[in-house]
C-alpha positions in Angstrom: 75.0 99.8 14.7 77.0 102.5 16.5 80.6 99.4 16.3 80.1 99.4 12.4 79.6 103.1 11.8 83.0 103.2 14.2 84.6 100.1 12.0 83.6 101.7 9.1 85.1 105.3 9.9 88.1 103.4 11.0 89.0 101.9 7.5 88.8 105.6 5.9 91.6 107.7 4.1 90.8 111.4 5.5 91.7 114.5 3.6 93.9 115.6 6.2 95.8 112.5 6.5 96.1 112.1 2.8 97.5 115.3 2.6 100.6 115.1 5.5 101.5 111.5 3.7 102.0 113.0 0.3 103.5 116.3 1.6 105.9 114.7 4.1 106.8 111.9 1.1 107.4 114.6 -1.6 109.2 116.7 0.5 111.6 114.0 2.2 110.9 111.0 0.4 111.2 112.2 -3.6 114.5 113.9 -3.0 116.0 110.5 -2.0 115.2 109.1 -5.2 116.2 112.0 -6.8 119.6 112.4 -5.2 120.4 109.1 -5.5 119.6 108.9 -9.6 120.8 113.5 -10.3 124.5 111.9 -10.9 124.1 109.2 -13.3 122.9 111.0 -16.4 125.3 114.1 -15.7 127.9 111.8 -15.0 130.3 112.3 -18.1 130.3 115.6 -18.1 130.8 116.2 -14.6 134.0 114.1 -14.4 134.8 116.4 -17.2 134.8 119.1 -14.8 136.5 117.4 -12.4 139.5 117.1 -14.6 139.5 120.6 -16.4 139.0 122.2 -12.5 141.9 120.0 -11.3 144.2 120.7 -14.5 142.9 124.9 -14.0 144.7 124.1 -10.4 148.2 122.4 -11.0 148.3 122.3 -15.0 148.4 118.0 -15.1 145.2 116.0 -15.8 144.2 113.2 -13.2 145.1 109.4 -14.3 142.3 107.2 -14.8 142.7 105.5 -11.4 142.4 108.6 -9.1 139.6 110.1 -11.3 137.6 107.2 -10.7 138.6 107.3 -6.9 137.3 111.1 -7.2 134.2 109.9 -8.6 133.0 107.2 -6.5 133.5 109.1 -3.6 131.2 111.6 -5.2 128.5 109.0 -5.4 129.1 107.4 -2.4 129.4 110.2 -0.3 125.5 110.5 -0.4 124.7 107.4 1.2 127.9 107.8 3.9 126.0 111.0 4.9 122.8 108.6 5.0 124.7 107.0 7.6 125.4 110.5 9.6 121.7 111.2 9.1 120.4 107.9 10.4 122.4 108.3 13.2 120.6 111.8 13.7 117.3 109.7 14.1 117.1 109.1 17.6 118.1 112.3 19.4 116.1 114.9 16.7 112.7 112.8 16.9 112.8 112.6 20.9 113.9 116.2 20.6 111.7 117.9 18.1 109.2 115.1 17.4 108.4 113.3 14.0 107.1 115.9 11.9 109.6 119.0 13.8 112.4 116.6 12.7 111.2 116.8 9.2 111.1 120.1 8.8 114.5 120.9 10.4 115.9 118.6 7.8 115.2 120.9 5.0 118.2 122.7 5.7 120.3 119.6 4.7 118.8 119.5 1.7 118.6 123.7 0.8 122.1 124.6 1.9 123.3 121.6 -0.2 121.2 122.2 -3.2 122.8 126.0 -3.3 126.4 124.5 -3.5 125.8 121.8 -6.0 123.7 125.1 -8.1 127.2 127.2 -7.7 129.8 124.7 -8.0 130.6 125.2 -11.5 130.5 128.7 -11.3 133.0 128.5 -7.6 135.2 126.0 -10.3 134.9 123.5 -7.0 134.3 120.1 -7.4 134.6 119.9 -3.5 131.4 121.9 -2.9 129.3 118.9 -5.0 131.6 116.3 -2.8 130.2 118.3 0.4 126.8 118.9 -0.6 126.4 115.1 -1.5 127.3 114.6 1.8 125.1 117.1 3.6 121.9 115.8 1.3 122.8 112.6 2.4 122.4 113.4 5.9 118.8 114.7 5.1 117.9 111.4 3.3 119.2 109.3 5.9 117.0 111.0 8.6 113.9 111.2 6.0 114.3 107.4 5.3 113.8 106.9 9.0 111.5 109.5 10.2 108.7 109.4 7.0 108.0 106.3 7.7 108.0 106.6 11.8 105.7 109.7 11.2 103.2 108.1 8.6 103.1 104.7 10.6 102.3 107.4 14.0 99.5 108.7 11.9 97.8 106.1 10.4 95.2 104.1 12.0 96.5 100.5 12.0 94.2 99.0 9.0 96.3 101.8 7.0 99.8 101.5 7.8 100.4 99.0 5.5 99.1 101.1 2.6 100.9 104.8 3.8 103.5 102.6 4.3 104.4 102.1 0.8 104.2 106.1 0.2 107.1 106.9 1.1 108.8 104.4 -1.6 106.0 105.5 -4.1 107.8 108.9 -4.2 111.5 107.8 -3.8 110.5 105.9 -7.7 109.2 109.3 -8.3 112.4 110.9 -7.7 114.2 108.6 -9.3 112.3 108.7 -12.6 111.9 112.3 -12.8 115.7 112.3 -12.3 116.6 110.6 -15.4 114.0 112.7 -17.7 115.6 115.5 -16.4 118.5 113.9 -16.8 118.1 113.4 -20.8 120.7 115.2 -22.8 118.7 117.7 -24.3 117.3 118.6 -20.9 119.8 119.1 -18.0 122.4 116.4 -18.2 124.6 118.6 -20.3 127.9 121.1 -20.1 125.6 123.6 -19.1 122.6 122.2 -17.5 123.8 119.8 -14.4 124.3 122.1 -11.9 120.7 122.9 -12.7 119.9 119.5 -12.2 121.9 118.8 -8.8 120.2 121.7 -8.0 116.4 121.4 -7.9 116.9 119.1 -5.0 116.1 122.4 -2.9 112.6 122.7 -4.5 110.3 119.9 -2.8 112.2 120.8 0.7 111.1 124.5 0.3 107.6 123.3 -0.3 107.6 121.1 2.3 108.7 123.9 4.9 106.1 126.1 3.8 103.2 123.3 4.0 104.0 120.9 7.0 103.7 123.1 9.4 100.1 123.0 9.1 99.4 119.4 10.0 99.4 117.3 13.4 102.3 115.7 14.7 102.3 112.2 15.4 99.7 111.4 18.4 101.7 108.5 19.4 104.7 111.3 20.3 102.5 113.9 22.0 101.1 110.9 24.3 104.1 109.2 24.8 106.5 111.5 24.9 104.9 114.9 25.4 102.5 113.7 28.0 99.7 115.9 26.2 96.9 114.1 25.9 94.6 117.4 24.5 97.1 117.7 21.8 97.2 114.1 21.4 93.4 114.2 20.8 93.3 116.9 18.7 96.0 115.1 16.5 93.8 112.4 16.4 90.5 114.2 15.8 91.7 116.4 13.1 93.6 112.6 11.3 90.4 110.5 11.9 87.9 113.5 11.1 85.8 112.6 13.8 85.3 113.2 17.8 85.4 110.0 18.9 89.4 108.5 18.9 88.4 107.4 22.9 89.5 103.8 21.7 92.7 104.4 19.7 93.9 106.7 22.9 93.7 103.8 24.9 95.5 101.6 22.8 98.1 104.5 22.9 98.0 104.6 26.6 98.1 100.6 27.0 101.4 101.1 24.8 102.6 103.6 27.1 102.2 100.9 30.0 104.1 98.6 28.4 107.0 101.4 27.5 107.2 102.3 31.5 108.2 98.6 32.2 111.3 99.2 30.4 112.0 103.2 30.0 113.5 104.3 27.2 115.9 102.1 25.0 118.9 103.4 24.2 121.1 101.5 20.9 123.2 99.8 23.0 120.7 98.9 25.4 118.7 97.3 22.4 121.3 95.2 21.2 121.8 93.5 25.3 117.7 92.8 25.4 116.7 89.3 24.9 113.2 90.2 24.4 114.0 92.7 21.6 116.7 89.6 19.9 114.3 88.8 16.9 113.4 92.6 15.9 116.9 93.4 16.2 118.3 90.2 14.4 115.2 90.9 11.4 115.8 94.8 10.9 119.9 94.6 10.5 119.4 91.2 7.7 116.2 93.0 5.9 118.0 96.4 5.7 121.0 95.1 5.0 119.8 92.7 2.5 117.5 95.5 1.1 120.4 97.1 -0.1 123.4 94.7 -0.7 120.6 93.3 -3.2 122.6 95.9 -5.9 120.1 98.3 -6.4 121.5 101.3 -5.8 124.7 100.2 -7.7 122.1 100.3 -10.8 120.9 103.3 -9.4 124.3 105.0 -9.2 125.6 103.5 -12.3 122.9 102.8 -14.5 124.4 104.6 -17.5 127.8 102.5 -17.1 125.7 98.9 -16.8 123.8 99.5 -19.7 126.4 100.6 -22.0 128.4 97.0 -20.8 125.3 95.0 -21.3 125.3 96.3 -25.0 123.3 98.9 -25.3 124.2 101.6 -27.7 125.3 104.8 -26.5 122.9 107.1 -28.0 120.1 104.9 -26.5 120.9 104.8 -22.8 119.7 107.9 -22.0 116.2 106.5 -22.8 116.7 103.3 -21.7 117.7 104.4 -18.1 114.7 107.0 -18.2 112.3 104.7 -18.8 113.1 102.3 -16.6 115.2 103.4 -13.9 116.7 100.2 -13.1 118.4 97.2 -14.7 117.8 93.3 -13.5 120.7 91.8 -11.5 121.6 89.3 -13.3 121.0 91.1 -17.0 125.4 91.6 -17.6 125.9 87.6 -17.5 125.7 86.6 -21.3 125.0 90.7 -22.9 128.5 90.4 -24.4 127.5 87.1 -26.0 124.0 87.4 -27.5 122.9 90.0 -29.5 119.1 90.5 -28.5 120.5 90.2 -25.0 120.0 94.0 -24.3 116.4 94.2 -25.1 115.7 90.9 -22.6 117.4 92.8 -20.0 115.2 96.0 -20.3 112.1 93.6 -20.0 114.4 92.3 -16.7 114.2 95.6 -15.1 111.0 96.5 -15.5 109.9 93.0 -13.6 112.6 94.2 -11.5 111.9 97.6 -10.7 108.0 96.2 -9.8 109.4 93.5 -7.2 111.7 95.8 -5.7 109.3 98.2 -5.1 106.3 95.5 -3.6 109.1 94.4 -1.3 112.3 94.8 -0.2 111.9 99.0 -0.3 109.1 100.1 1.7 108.8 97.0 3.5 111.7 97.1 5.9 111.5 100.5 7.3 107.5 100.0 8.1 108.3 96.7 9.6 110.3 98.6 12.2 107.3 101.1 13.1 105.3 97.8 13.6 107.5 95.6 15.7 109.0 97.8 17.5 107.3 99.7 20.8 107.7 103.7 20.9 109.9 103.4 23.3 112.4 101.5 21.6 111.5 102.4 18.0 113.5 105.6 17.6 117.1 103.3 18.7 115.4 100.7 16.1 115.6 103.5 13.4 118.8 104.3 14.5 120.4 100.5 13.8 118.4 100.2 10.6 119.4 103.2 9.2 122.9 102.7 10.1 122.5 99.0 8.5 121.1 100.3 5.6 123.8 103.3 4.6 126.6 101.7 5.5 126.0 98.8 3.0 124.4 101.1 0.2 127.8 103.1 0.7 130.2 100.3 0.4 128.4 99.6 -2.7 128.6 102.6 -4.1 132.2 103.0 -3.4 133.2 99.7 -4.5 131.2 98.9 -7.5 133.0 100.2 -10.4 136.0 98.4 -9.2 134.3 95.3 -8.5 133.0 95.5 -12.0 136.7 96.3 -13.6 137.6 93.2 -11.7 134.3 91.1 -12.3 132.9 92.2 -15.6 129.4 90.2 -16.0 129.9 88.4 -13.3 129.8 91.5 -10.9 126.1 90.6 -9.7 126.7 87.2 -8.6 127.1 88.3 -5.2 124.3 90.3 -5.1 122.1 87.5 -6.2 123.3 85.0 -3.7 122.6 87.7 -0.8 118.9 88.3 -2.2 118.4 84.5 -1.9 119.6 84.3 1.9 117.6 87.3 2.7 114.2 85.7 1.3 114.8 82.5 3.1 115.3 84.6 6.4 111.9 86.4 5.6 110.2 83.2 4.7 111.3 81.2 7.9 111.5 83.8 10.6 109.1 87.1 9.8 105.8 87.0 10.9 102.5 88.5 9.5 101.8 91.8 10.9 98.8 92.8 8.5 95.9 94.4 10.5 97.4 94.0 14.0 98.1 96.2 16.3 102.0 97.5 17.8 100.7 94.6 21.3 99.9 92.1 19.1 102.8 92.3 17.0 105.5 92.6 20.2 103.3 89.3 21.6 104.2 87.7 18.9 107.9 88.3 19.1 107.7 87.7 22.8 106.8 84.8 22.2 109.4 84.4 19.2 112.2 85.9 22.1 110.9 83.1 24.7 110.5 85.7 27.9 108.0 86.9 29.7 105.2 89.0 28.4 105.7 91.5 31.0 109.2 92.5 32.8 109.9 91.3 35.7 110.5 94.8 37.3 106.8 95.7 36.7 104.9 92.6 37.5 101.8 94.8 38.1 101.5 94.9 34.2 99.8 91.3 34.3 97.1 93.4 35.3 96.3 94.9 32.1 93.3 94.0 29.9 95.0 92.2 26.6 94.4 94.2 23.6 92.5 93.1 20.6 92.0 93.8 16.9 88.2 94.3 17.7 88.6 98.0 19.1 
């Protein structure tokens, strides 16, 4: 009777831990969406401001050709500070821990948020070009660190669901982007640096609010070696005394972690045992975004208008939506009821995306990875991650000069790889716990289930689902 009272309190979603998700995901995870979707809507009138700051400067205008440099480096250089911040990951967690890395990220996300608030008024289109690349920074470590914080918290029968938080809120930020982003709201001469601005808002309330709930049990245990404060963690997440159970599966984890110390990034990529993790992070992130979604992101406006849309109705359109189907530019020139079929096409899209290839990726690396090896894991995905969702955001609108409605063809083809990958190679990891899942990849790696420099691990009791 006492095992299903336990079994029962284990499957249930406390206050406390409702509470950290949704403030950790507003504050980190809704200003990636938003940041990635501010420039879109604003987009015209900012390159306006490029040129009239430029000509202000040296009396010429700027050529077609270096405008549109000017600009894609504008968008891009959010997701090339993504790659700064996912390379931030390791060190700041070790350092400050999960949720202390959190909230020392706010101050990539306030400091920018002021410049891109002032840039109009400083006549600098270089303060937006730095502040895209400082909020970058903060969404590359919050796309690492939410999910290795909510996946630290959550008993295991609820990291799937927490798991899918974090992208809840980046669609968030991205929609609420584009309303603001209507022309008679912000996305006008006068509004966008408004706009670009209220990035700072959800960071300020997540400083204020954070600091009142645990940090990850898994870190103080591991890492900090405190097992009251790892129990108190635990009590106050589980709202009850008795977390006897999940500290020893946290200790048995530890065991395994001493047989190989910490794992470095380089050390990571040399370890047989750790070759399918690796091989499955770097093609799921990179396929994640090499899929073209952030180029509809970035350029949604742009797509829509070429797919045949009419100028006074993108604004909506994009709003509503927030997406646009890869494959929705191939015959819009040609058909005139084409546009409307591709608006259905992003909605399906937009709901795939979001079951899948988002959230999935980054809470697969919370799962198959160890503690001591999951902060380098983070590090590689990350890195994976920005570096192709900058090369597409830098090279997309000349890929689609060159291209036209073709452009997504590419895209398409690398969607199709990555889901025979997935289907072939990625196991289930539904309900099990962080041993279960790396014996099933030992097994995968074909090496031993222990190292060989700590044979004394044979010893241990194997872990089960039935704790």
């Amino acid at each position: 009777m006492e095992q299903q009272d336990q079994s029962m309190k284990e499957g249930r979603l406390t206050l406390v831990l409702a509470l950290a998700t949704l403030i950790a995901a507003f504050g980190s995870s809704f200003q990636y969406g938003y940041n990635v979707a501010a420039v879109n809507s604003p987009a015209m009138y900012m390159r306006q401001f490029y040129n009239e700051t430029y000509q202000d400067r040296t009396g010429e205008v700027i050529e077609d050709f270096p405008l549109t440099l000017l600009w894609s480096l504008t968008v891009s250089m959010f997701p090339f500070g993504g790659f700064i911040g996912s390379l931030l990951v390791g060190p700041l967690v070790n350092k400050f821990g999960r949720k202390g890395t959190l909230l020392f990220n706010n101050i990539f996300s306030i400091v920018p948020a002021i410049l891109m608030g002032c840039s109009k008024v400083a006549k600098s289109f270089e303060l937006i070009i730095i502040a895209r690349l400082l909020v970058g920074v903060c969404a590359g470590l919050s796309s690492n660190v939410v999910p290795m914080y909510l996946g630290e918290l959550a008993p295991k029968n609820l990291r799937g669901a927490l798991g899918v938080v974090p992208q809840l809120f980046i669609t968030v930020g991205i929609l609420v982007a584009q309303i603001f982003g209507l022309r008679n709201l912000l996305a006008n001469e006068d509004g966008w640096p408004i706009l670009l601005g209220l990035t700072g808002v959800p960071a300020a309330l997540q400083l204020v609010l954070l600091p009142f709930f645990p940090e990850s049990p898994r870190y103080l245990l591991i890492q900090k070696k405190d097992e009251a404060a790892a129990k108190k963690a635990l009590k106050t997440l589980r709202g009850w005394d008795s977390v006897e159970a999940e500290v020893a599966e946290i200790r048995q984890e530890d065991e395994a972690e001493k047989a190989a110390g910490f794992i470095s990034v380089l050390k990571l990529f040399r370890m047989r045992s750790l070759r399918w993790q690796l091989l499955s992070i770097i093609i799921l992130m990179g396929g994640q975004q090499l899929s073209g979604v952030n180029a509809i992101y970035y350029y949604a406006d742009q797509i829509y208008l070429s797919a045949g849309v009419k100028e006074e109705h993108v604004q909506y359109v994009t709003a509503g939506t927030g997406a646009v189907n890869v494959v929705m530019t191939f015959c819009a020139d040609t058909v005139s009821w084409m546009p409307y079929i591709s608006i259905v096409c992003v909605i399906s899209y937009v709901v795939g995306h979001a079951l899948g290839p988002s959230p999935i990726p980054a809470l697969l690396i919370t799962e198959i990875f160890l503690q001591s090896s999951r902060s380098s894991a983070f590090m590689v995905g990350g890195s994976v991650h920005w570096l192709s969702n900058f090369t597409v955001g830098l090279i997309f609108p000349f890929i689609q000069e060159g291209l036209g409605p073709y452009s997504f063809i590419v895209f398409a083809v690398i969607c199709l790889l990555t889901t025979i990958y997935i289907f072939l190679i990625v196991p289930e990891t539904k309900a099990k716990t962080f041993m279960e899942i790396n014996q099933i990849f030992t097994k995968m790696n074909k090496v031993s289930e222990v190292y060989p420099e700590k044979e004394e691990l044979k010893e241990l009791p194997p872990i089960t689902s039935e704790q």
